[in-house]
C-alpha positions in Angstrom: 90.2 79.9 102.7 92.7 81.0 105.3 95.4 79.5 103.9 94.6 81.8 100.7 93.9 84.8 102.4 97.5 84.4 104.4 99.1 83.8 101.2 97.7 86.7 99.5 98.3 89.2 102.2 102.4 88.0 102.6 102.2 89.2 99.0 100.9 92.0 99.2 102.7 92.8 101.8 105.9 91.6 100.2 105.2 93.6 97.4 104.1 97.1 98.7 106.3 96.9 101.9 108.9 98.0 99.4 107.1 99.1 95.9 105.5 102.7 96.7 102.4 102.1 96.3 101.2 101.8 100.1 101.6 98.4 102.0 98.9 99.6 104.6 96.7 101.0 101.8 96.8 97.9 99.9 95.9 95.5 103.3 93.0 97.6 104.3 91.7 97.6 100.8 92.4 93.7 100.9 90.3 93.4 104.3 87.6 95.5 103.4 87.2 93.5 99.9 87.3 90.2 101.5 85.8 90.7 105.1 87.9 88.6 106.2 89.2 88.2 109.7 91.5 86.1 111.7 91.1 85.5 115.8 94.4 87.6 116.4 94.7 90.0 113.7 97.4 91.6 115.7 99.1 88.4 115.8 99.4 88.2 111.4 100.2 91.7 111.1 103.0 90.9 113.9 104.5 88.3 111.3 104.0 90.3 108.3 106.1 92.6 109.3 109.0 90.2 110.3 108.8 88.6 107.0 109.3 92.2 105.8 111.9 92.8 108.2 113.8 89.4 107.1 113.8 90.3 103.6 115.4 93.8 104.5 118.1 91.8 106.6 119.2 89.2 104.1 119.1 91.3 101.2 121.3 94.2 103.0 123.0 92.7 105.6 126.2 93.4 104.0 125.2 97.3 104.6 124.1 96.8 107.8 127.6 95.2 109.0 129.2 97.9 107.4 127.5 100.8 109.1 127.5 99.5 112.4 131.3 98.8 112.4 131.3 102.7 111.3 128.7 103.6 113.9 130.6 102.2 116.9 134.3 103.1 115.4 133.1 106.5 115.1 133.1 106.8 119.1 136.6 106.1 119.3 137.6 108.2 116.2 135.2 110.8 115.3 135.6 111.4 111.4 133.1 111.9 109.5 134.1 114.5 107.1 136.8 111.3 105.6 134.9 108.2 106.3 131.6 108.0 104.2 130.4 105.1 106.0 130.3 107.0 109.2 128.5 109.6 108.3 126.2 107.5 106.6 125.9 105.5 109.5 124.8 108.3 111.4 122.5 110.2 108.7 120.8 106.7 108.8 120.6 107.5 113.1 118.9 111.0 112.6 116.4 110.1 109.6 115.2 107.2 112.0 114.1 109.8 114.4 110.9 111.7 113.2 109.7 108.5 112.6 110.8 106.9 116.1 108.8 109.8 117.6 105.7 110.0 115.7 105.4 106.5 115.8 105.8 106.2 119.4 103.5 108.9 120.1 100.5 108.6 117.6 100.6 105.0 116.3 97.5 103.7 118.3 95.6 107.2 117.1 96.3 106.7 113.4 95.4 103.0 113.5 92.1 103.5 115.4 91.2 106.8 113.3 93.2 106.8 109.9 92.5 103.5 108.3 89.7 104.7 106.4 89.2 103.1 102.6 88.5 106.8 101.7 91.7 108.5 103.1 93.7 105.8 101.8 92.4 107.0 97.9 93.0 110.8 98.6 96.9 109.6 100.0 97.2 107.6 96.9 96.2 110.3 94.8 98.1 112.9 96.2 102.0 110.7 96.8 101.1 109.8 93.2 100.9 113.5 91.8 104.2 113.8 93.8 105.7 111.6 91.9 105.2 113.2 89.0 105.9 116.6 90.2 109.7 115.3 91.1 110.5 113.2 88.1 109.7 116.4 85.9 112.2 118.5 87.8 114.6 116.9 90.5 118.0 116.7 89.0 118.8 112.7 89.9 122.7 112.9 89.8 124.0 112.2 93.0 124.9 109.2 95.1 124.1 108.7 99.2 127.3 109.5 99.9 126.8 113.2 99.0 123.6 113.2 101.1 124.1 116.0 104.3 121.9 116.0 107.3 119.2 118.3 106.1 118.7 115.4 103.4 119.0 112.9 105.8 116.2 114.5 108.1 113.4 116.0 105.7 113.5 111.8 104.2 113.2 110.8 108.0 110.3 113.3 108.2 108.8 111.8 104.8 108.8 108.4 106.4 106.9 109.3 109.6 104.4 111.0 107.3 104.0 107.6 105.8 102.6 106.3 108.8 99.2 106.9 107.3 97.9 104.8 105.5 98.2 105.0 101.5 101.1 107.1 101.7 103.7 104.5 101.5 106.7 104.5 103.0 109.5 103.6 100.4 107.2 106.3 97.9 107.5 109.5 100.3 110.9 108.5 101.1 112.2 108.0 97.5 110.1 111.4 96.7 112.3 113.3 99.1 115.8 111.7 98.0 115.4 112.5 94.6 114.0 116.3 95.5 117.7 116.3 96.6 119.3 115.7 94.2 120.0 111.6 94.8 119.4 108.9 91.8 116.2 107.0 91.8 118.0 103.9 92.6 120.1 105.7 95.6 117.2 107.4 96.9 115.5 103.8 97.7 118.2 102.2 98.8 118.9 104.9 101.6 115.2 104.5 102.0 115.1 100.8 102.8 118.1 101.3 104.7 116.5 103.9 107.0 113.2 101.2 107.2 115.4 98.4 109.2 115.1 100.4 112.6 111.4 101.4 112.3 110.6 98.2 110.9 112.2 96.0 113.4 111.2 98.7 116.1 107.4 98.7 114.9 107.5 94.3 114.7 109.0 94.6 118.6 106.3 96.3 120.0 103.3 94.7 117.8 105.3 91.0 119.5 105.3 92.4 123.0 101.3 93.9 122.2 100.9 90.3 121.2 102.5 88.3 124.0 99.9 90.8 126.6 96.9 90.2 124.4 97.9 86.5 124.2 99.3 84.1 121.5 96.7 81.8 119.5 98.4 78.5 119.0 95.9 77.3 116.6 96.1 80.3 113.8 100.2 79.7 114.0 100.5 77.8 110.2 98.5 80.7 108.9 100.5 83.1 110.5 103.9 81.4 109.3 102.8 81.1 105.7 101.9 85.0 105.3 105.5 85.1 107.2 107.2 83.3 104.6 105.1 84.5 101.8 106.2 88.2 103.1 110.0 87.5 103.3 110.3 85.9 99.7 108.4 88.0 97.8 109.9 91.0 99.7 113.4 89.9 99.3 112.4 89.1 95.5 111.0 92.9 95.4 113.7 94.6 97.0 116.0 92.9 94.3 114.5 93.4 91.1 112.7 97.1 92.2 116.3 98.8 92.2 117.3 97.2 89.1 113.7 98.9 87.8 114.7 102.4 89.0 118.3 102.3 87.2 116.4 102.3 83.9 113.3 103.7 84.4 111.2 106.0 86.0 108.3 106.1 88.9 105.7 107.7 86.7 104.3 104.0 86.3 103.6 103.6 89.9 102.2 107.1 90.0 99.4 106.2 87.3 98.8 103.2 89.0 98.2 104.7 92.5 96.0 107.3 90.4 93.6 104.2 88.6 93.9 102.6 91.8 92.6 105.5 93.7 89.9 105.5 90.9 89.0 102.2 91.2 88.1 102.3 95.2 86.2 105.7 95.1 84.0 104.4 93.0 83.8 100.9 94.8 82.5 103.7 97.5 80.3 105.2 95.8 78.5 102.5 95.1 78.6 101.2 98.6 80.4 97.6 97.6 82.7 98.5 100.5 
C-alpha cells in the first residue's frame, strides 16, 4: 500500500506541479481521501519536490545556461535595452522576489493554518473563474521578450499568492502573463522558468528541516519511487502542456477546477472527509 500511495502522489505531483490545477490542493485532497501517513511526511514531500525540481532542470536546462551566462555578463557590460537574454535574466531575478519573501516569512503559518480541504475548493473556484475572465479578454500576442518589469513583478506577486493551497502556482502565474498581453504558451514558460529558484529554494530548506528532524532510512524506497514518479511525469507534463496551450485554451482546466471544487464541497457536506 505504500508503494501505491508513493506512486500515486509523484503523479500527482508531477502532474499539478505544472498543470494549474493546484499541486498542494490536489495532495491534501489525496491525504484526506486516503488517511494515509508516512513516519516522515516531511521527508516525501522533501523528494517530491526535487523530482519536480529535476523535471524543471532537464527539460530547460538549455534556458537556464542561457540566462545565467547573461546574468553574470551583464555585470561586466550592462545592456539590457540590446540583449533580451539579459533582461530576461534579470526580470526572472525580480519575479522571484515576492515569492522569496512571503515564503520566507509565512510558509510555516500557511502550512499549519491554510491547508484546509474547504479553502482549497473556494481557491479552486475562484483561480478557475480567473481563467475564464482572462481568456475572454487578454489580447495573447506577445512573446517574453516584450515582457517589462511591471510584468515581470505583478507574475512574481501571482506566484507568492499561490503559496496557498488550491491556487496553483503555474495557474496564477499563467493568469497574469496573459493579462499582459503574453501568449498562453509564453506566459507558462516564463512561469516555469521563474519556479526553478523557489522550487529549488523551497526543496533546500524542506532537506535542511529534514536533516534537524532526522532522516528515516527505512521509508527511503518509498520516498525515491514518488521521486522518480515526480520527475517523469513532470518532465512528460512540462513537454506536452505547452504544446496544449499553442492550440488551445485554459477554459478546460477552469471547468475542471470548478467540478472539482464541486465534487469536495459536497464530500464535506456529507462529512466523508
Amino acid at each position: 500500500m505504500e508503494i501505491v500511495y508513493a506512486l500515486l502522489s509523484g503523479i500527482i505531483q508531477g502532474l499539478t506541479e505544472f498543470l494549474p490545477v493546484s499541486s498542494s490542493g490536489h495532495l491534501v485532497i489525496l491525504h484526506n481521501i486516503f488517511n494515509f501517513s508516512l513516519d516522515s511526511e516531511l521527508g516525501f514531500d522533501v523528494f517530491l519536490h526535487l523530482g519536480s525540481l529535476v523535471a524543471l532542470i532537464l527539460f530547460f536546462y538549455k534556458d537556464i545556461i542561457k540566462y545565467l551566462k547573461a546574468w553574470f555578463l551583464s555585470f561586466k557590460k550592462w545592456d539590457l535595452k540590446n540583449q533580451v537574454d539579459q533582461k530576461l535574466a534579470w526580470l526572472l531575478v525580480l519575479g522571484t522576489i515576492p515569492a522569496a519573501v512571503f515564503g520566507y516569512f509565512l510558509d510555516d503559518l500557511i502550512e499549519q493554518n491554510l491547508r484546509s480541504t474547504l479553502l482549497v475548493a473556494i481557491m479552486l473556484i475562484l483561480v478557475a473563474i480567473l481563467f475564464l475572465i482572462v481568456e475572454k479578454f487578454a489580447k495573447k500576442t506577445k512573446n517574453i521578450s516584450t515582457l517589462n518589469w511591471k510584468g515581470s513583478l505583478a507574475i512574481g506577486c501571482a506566484q507568492a499568492l499561490a503559496l496557498i493551497p488550491g491556487t496553483s502556482r503555474s495557474g496564477a502565474t499563467i493568469i497574469i502573463g496573459m493579462s499582459f498581453g503574453l501568449k498562453r504558451g509564453e506566459a507558462a514558460r516564463f512561469s516555469f522558468l521563474l519556479s526553478i529558484p523557489i522550487v529549488f529554494a523551497a526543496g533546500t530548506k524542506k532537506m535542511l528541516d529534514l536533516f534537524s528532524a532526522g532522516f528515516i532510512k527505512d521509508e527511503l524506497l518509498i520516498y525515491i519511487l514518488g521521486f522518480i514518479a515526480a520527475a517523469i511525469v513532470g518532465y512528460l507534463c512540462i513537454k506536452y502542456f505547452l504544446r496544449f496551450l499553442e492550440k488551445y485554451s485554459l477554459k478546460a482546466f477552469a471547468y475542471y477546477r470548478i467540478v472539482l471544487a464541486g465534487v469536495l464541497l459536497i464530500l464535506l457536506l456529507t462529512n466523508v472527509i
